[in-house]
N, CA, C and O atoms as a DFTB+ gen file, in Angstrom:
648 C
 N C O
     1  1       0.839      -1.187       0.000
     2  2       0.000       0.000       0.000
     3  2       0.880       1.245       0.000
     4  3       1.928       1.296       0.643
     5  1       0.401       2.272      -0.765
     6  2       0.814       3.504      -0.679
     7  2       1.006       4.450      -0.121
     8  3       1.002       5.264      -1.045
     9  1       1.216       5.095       0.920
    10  2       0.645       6.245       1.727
    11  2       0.657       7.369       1.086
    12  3       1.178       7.008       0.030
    13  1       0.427       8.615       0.962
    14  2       0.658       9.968       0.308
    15  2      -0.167      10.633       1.027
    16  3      -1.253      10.122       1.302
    17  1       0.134      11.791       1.442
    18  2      -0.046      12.999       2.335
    19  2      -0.334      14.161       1.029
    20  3       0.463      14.400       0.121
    21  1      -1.732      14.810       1.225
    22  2      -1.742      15.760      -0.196
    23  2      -2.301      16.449       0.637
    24  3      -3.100      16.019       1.468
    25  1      -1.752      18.235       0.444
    26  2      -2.320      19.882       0.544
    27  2      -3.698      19.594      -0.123
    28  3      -3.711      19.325      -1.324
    29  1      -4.971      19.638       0.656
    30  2      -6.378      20.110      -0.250
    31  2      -6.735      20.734       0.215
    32  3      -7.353      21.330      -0.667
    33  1      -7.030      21.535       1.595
    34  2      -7.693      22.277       1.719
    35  2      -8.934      21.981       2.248
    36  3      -9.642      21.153       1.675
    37  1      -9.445      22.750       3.652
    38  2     -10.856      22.058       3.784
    39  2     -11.949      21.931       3.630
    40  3     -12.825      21.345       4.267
    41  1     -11.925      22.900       2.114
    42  2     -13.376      22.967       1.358
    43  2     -13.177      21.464       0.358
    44  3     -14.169      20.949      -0.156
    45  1     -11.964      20.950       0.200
    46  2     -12.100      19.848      -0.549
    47  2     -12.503      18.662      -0.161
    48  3     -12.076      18.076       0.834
    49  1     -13.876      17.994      -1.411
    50  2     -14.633      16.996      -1.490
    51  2     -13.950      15.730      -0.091
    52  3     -14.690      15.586       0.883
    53  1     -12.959      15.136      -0.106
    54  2     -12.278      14.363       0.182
    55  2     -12.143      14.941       1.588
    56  3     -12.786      14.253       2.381
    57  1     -11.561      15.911       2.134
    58  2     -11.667      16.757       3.833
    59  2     -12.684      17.065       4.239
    60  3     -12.943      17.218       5.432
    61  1     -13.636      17.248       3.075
    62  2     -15.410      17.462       3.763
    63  2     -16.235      16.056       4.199
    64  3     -17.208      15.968       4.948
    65  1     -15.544      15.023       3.504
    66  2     -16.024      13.431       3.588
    67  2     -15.611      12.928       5.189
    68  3     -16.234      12.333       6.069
    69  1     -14.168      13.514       5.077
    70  2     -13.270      13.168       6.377
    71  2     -13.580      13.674       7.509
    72  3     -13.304      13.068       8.544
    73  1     -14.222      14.895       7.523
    74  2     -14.590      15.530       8.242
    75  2     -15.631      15.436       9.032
    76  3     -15.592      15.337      10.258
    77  1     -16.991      15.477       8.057
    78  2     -18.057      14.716       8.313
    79  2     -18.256      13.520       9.101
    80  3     -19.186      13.521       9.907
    81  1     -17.376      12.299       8.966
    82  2     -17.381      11.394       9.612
    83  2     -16.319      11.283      10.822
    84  3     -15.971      10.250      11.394
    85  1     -15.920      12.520      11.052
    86  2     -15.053      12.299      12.025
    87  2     -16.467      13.528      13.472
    88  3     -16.683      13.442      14.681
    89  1     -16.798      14.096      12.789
    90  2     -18.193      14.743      13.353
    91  2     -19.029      13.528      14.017
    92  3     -19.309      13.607      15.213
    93  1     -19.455      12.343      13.217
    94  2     -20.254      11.361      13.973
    95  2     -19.359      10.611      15.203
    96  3     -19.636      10.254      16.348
    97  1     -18.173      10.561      14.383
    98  2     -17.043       9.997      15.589
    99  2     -17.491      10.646      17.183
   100  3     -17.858      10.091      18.219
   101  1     -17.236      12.268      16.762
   102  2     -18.318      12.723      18.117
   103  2     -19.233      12.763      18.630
   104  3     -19.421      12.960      19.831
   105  1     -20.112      12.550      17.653
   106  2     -21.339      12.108      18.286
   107  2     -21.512      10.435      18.698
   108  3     -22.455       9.958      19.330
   109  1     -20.573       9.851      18.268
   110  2     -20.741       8.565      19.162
   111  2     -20.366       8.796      20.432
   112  3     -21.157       8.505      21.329
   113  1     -19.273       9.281      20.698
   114  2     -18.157      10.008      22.272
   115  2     -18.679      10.150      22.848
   116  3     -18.989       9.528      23.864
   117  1     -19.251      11.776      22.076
   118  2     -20.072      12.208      23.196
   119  2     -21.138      12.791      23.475
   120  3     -21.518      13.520      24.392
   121  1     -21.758      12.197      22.170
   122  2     -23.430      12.485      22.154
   123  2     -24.103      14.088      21.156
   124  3     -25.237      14.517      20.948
   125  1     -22.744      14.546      20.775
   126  2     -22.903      15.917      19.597
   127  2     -21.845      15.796      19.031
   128  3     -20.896      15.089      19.372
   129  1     -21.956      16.615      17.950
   130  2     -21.288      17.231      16.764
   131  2     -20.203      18.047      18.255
   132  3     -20.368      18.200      19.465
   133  1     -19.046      18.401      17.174
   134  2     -18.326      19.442      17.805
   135  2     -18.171      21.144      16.910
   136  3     -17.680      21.552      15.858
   137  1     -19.174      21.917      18.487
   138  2     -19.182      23.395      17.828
   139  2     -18.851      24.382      17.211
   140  3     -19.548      25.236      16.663
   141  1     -17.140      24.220      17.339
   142  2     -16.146      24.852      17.189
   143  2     -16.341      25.454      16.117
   144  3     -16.911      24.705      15.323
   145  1     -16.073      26.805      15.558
   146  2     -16.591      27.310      14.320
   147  2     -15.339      27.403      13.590
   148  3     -14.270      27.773      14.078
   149  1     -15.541      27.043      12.383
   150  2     -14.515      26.363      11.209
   151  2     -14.757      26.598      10.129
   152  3     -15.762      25.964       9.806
   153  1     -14.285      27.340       9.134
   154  2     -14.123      27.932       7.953
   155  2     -12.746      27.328       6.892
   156  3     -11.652      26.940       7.301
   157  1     -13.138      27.390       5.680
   158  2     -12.464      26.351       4.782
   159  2     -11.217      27.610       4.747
   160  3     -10.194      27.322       4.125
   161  1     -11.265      28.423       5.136
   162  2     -10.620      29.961       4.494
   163  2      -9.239      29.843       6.184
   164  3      -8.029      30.050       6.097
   165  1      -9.788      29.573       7.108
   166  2      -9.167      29.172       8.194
   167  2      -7.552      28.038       7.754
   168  3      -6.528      27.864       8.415
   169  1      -7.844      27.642       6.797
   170  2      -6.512      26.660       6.451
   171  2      -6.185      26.511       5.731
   172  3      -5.887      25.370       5.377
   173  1      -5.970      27.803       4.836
   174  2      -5.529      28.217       3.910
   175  2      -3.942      28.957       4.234
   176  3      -3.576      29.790       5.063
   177  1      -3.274      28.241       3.203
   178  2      -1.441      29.105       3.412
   179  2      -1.579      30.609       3.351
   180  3      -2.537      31.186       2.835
   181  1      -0.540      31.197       3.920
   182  2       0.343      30.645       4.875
   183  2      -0.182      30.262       6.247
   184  3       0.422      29.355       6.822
   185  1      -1.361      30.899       6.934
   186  2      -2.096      30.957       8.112
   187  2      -2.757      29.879       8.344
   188  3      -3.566      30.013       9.262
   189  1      -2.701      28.039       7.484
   190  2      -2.916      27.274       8.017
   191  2      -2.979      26.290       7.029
   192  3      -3.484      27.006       6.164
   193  1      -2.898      25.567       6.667
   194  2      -3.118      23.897       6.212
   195  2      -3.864      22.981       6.182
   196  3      -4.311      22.867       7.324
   197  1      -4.428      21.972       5.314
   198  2      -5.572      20.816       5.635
   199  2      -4.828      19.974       4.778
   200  3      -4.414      20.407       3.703
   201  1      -4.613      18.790       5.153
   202  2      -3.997      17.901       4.155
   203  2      -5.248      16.356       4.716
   204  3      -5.878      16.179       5.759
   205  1      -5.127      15.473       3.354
   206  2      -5.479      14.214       3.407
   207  2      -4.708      12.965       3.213
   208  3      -3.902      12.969       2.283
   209  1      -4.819      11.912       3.924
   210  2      -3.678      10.931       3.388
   211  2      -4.346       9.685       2.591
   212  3      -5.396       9.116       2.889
   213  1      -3.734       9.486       1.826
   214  2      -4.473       8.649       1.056
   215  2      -3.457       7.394       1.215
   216  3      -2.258       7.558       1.438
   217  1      -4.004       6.262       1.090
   218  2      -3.860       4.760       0.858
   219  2      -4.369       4.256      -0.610
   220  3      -5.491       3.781      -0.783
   221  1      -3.289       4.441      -1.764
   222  2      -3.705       3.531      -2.792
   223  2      -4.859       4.364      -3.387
   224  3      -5.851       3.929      -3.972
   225  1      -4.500       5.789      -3.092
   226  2      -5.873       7.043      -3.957
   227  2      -6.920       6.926      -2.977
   228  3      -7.827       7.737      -3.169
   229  1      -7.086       6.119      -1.923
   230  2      -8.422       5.998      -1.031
   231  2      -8.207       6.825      -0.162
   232  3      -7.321       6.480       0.620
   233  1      -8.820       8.136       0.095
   234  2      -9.067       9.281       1.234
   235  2      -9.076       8.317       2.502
   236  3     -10.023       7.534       2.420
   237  1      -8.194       8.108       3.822
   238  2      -8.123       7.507       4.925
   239  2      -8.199       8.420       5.692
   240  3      -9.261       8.488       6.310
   241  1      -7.156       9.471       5.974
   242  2      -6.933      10.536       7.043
   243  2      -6.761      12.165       6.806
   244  3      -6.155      12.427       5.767
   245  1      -7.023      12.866       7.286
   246  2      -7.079      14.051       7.450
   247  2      -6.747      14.638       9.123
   248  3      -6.882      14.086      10.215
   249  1      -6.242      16.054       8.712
   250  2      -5.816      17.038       9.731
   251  2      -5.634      18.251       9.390
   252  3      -5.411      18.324       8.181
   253  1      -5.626      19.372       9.978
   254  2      -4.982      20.424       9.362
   255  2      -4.565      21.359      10.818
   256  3      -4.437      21.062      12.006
   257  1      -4.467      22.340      10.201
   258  2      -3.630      23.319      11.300
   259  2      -4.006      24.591      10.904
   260  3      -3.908      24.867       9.708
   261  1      -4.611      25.806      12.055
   262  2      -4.788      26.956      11.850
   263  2      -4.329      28.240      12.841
   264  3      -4.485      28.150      14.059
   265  1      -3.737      29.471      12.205
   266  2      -2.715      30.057      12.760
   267  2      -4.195      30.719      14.283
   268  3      -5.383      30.898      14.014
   269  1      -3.743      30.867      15.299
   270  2      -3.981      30.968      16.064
   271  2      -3.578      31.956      17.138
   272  3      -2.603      31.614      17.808
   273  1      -4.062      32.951      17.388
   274  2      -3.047      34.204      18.314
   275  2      -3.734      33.848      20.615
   276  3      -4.564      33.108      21.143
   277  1      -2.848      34.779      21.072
   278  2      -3.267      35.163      22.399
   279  2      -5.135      35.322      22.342
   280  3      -5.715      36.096      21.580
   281  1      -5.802      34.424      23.301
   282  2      -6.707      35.016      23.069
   283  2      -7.241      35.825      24.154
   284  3      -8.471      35.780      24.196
   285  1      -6.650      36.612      25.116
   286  2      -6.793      37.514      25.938
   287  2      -7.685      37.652      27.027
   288  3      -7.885      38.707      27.628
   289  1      -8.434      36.114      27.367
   290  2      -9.379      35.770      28.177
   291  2      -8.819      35.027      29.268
   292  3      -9.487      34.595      30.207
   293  1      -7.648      34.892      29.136
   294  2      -6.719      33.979      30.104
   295  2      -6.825      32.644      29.560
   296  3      -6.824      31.650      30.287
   297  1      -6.932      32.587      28.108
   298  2      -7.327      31.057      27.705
   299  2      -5.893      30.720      28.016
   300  3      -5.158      31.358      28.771
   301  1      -5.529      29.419      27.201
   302  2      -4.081      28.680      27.120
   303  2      -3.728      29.212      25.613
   304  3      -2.864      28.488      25.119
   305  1      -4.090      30.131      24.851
   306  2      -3.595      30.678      23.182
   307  2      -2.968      31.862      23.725
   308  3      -3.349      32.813      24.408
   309  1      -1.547      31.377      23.034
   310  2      -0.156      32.524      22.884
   311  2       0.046      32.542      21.629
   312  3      -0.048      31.566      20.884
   313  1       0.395      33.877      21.255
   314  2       0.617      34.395      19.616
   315  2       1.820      32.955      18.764
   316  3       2.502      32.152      19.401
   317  1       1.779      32.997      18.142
   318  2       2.601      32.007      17.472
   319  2       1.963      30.891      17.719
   320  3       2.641      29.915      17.399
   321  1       0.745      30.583      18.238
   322  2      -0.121      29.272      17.928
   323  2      -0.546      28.705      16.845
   324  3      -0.794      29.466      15.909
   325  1      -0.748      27.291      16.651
   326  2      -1.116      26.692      15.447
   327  2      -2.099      25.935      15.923
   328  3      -1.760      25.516      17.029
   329  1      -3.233      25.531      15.595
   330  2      -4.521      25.127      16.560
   331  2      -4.515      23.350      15.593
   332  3      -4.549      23.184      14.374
   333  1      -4.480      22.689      16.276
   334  2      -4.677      21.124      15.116
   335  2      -6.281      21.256      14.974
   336  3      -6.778      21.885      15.908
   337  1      -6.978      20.904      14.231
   338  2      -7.841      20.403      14.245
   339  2      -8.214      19.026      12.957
   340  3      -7.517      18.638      12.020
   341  1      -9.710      18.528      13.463
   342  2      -9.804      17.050      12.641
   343  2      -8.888      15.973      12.074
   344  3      -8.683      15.559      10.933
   345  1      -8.321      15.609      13.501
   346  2      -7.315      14.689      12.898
   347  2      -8.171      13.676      12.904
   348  3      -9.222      13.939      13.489
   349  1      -8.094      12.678      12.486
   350  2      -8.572      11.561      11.889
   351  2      -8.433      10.498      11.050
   352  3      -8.058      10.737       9.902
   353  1      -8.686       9.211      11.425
   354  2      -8.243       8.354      10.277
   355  2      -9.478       7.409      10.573
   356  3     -10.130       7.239      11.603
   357  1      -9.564       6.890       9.393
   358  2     -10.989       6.119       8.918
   359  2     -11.034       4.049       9.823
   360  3     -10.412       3.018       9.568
   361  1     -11.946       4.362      10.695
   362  2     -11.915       2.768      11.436
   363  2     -10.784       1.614      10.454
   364  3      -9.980       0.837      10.967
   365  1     -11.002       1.782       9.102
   366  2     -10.652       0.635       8.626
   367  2      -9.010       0.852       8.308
   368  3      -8.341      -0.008       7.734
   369  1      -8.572       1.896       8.685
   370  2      -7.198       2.203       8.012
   371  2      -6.288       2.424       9.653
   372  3      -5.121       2.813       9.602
   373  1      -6.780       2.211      10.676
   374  2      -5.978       2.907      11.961
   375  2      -5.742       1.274      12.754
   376  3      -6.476       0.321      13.015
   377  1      -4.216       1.626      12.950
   378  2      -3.485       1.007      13.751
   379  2      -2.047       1.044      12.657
   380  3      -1.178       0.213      12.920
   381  1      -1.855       1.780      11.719
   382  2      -1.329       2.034      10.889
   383  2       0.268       3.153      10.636
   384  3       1.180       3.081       9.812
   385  1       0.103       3.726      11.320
   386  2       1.054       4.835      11.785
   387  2       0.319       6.152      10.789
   388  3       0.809       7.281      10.835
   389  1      -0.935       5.831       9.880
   390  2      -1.228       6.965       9.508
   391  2      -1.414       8.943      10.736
   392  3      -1.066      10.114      10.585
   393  1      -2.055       8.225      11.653
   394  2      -2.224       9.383      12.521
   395  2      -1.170      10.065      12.813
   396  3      -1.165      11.290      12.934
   397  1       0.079       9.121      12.987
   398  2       1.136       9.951      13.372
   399  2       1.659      10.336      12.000
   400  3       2.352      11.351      12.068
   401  1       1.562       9.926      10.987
   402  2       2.278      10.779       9.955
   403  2       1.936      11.844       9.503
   404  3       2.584      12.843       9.192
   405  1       0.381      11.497       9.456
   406  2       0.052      13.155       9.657
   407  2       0.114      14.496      10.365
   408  3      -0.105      15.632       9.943
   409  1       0.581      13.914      11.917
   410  2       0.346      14.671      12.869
   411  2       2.289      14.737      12.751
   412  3       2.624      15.722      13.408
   413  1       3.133      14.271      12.354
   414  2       4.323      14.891      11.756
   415  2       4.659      16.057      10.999
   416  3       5.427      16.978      11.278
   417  1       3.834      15.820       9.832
   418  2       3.418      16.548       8.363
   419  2       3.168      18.185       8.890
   420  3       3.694      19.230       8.507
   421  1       2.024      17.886      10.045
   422  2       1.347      19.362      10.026
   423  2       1.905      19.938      11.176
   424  3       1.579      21.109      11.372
   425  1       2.912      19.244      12.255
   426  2       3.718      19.685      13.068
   427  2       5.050      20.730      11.879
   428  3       5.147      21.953      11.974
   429  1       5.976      19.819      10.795
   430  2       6.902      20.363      10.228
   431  2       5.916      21.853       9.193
   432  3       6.311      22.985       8.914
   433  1       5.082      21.421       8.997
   434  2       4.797      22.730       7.775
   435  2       4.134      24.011       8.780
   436  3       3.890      25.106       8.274
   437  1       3.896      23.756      10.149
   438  2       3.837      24.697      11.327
   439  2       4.935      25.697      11.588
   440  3       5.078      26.901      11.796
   441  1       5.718      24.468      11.459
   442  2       7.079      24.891      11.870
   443  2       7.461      26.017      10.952
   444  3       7.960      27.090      11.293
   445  1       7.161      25.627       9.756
   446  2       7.993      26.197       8.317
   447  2       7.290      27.326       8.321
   448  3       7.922      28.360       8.104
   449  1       5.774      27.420       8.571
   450  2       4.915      28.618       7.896
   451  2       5.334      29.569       9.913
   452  3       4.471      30.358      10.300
   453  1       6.320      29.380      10.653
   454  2       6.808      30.334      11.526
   455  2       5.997      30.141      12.680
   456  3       5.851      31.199      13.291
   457  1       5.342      29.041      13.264
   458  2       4.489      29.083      14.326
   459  2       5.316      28.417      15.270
   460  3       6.246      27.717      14.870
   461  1       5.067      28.565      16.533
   462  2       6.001      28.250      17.498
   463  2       5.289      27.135      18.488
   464  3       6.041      26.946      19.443
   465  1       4.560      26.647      18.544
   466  2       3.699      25.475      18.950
   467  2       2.513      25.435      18.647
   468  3       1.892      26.498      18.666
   469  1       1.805      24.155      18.261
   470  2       1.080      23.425      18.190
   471  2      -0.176      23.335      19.175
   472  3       0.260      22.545      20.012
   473  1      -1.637      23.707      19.636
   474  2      -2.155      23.370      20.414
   475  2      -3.245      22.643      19.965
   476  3      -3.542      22.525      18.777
   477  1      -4.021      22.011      21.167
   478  2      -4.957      21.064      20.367
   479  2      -5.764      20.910      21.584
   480  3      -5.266      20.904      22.710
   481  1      -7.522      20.736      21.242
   482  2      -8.419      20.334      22.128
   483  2      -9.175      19.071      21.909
   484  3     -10.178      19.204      21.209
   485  1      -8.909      17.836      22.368
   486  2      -9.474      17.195      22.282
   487  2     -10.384      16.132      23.929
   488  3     -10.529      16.818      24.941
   489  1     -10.703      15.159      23.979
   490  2     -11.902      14.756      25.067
   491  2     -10.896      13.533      25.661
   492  3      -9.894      13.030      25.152
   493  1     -11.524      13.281      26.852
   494  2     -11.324      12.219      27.669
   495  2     -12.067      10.903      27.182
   496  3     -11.932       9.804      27.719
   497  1     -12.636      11.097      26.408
   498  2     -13.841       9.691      25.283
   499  2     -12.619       9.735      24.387
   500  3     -13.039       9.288      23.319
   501  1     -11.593       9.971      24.269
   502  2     -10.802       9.771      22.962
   503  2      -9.122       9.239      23.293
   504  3      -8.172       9.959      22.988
   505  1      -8.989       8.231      23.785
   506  2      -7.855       7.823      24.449
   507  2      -6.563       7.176      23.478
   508  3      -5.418       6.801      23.726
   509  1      -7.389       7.264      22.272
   510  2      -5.997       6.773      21.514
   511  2      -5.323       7.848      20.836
   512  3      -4.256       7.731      20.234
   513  1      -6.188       9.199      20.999
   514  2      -5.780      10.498      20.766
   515  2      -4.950      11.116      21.861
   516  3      -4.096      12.000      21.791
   517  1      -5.374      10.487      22.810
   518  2      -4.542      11.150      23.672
   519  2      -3.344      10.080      23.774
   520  3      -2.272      10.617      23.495
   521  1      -3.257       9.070      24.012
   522  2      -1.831       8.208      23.948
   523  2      -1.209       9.222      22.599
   524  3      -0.595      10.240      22.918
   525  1      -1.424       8.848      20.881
   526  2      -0.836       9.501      20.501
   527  2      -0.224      10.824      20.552
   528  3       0.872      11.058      20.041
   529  1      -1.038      11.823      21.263
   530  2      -0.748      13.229      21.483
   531  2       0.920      12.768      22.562
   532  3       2.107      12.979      22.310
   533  1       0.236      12.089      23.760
   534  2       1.621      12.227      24.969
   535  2       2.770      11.368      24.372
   536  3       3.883      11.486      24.884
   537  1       2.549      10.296      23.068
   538  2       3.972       9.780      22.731
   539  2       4.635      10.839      21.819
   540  3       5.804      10.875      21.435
   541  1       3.772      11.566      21.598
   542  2       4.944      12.573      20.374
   543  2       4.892      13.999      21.476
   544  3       4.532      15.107      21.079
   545  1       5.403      13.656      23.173
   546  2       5.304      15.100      23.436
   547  2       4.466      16.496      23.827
   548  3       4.844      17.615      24.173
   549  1       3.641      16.123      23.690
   550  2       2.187      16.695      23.545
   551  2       1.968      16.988      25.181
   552  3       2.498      16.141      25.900
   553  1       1.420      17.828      25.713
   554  2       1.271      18.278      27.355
   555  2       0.242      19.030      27.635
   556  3      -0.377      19.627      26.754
   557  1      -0.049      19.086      28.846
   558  2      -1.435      19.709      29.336
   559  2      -1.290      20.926      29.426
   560  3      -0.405      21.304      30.194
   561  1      -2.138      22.018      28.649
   562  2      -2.147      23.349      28.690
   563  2      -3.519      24.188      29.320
   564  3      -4.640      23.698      29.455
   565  1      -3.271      25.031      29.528
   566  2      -4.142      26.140      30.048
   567  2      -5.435      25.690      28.969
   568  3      -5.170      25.829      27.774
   569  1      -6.953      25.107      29.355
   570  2      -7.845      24.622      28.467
   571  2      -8.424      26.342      27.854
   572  3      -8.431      27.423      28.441
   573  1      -8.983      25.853      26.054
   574  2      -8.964      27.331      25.587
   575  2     -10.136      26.964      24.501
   576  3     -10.325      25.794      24.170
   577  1     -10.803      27.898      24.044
   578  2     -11.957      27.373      22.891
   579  2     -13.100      27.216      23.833
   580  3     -13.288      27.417      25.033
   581  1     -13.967      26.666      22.561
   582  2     -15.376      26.963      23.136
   583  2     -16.070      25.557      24.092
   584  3     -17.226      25.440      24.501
   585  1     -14.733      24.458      24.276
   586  2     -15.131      23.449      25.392
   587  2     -14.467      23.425      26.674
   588  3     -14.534      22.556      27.543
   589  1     -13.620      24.831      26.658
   590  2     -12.588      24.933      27.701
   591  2     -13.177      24.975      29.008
   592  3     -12.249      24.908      29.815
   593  1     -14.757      25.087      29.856
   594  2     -15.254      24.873      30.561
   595  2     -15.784      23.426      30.717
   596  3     -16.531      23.030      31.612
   597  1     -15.279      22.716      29.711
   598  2     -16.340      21.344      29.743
   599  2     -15.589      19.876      30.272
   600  3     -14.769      19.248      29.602
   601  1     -16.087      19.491      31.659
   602  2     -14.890      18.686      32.096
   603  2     -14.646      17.618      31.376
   604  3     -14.184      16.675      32.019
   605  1     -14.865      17.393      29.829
   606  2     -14.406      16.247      29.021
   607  2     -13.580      16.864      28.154
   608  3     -13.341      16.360      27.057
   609  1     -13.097      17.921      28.510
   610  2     -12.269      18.950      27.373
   611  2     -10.904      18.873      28.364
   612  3     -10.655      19.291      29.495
   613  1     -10.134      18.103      27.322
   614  2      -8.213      18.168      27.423
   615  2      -7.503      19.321      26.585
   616  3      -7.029      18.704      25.631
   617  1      -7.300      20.151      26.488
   618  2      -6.090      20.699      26.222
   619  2      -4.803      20.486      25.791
   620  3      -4.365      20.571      26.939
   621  1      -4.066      20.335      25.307
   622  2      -2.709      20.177      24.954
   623  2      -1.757      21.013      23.891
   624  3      -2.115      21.511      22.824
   625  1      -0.566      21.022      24.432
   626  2      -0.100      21.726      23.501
   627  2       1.895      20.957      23.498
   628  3       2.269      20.287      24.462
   629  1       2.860      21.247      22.280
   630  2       3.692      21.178      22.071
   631  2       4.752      22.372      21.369
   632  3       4.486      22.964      20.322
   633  1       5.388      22.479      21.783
   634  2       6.650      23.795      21.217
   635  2       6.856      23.402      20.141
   636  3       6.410      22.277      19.916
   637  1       7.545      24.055      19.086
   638  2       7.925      23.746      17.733
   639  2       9.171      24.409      17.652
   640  3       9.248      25.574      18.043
   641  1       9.954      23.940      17.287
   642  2      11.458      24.344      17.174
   643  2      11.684      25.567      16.236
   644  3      11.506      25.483      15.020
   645  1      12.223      27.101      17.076
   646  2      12.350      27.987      16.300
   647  2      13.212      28.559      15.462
   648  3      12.874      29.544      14.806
């Protein structure tokens, strides 16, 4: 099998598929969609990224990354943030190292487009997200966004080499 990591963007057919079903993923968790307001224009270069990984041309995984500043509420967002969002890989393709290659991919092009860490919100219903987050580094930050009151809301964040 093939792997390939491709720039689309998250108005594209293939990140809207990925996306979508990573939405029910939450609603299996934890009973909703997740609120977070998300725009295809949000991960667009240089200020952010959406890539898909494909297996053999078959859309498996998606992630992207969006530039992210201080958000002045005492959240855990410091200027030079890169926010992960929709990582994901498809039931039939995970145990694979896809998650982490992606979550490589959009760590280095963070790096490149000048952001200085990585943050990310994800749940306590999601434990193989969080193993992956703490083997690559990943740590508990000041919780920020619109679940940062919600005691199934983790936080995390990682530095990026400047």
């Amino acid at each position: 099998m093939t792997m390939e990591i491709r720039t689309t963007g998250y108005g594209h057919p293939d990140a809207e598929k990925l996306s979508a079903e990573v939405q029910q993923e939450y609603v299996r968790r934890y009973g909703d969609v997740d609120v977070t307001v998300m725009h295809p224009d949000h991960f667009d270069p240089p200020t952010g990224l959406f890539v898909v990984a494909y297996l053999d041309d078959e859309p498996v995984a998606c992630g992207g990354w969006r530039a992210k500043e201080a958000d002045g509420d005492g959240g855990g967002l410091l200027d030079g943030d890169a926010e992960l969002k929709r990582m994901y890989v498809v039931p039939t393709a995970r145990g694979r190292g896809l998650a982490r290659a992606v979550l490589r991919h959009l760590e280095l092009t963070a790096e490149q487009a000048g952001r200085t860490r990585l943050v990310l919100e994800t749940g306590t219903e999601q434990p193989e997200a969080l193993a992956l987050y703490a083997s690559e580094g990943y740590v508990p930050i000041t919780k920020f966004g619109v679940y940062q009151d919600h005691p199934q809301s983790v936080c995390l964040g990682k530095g990026l080499p400047v």
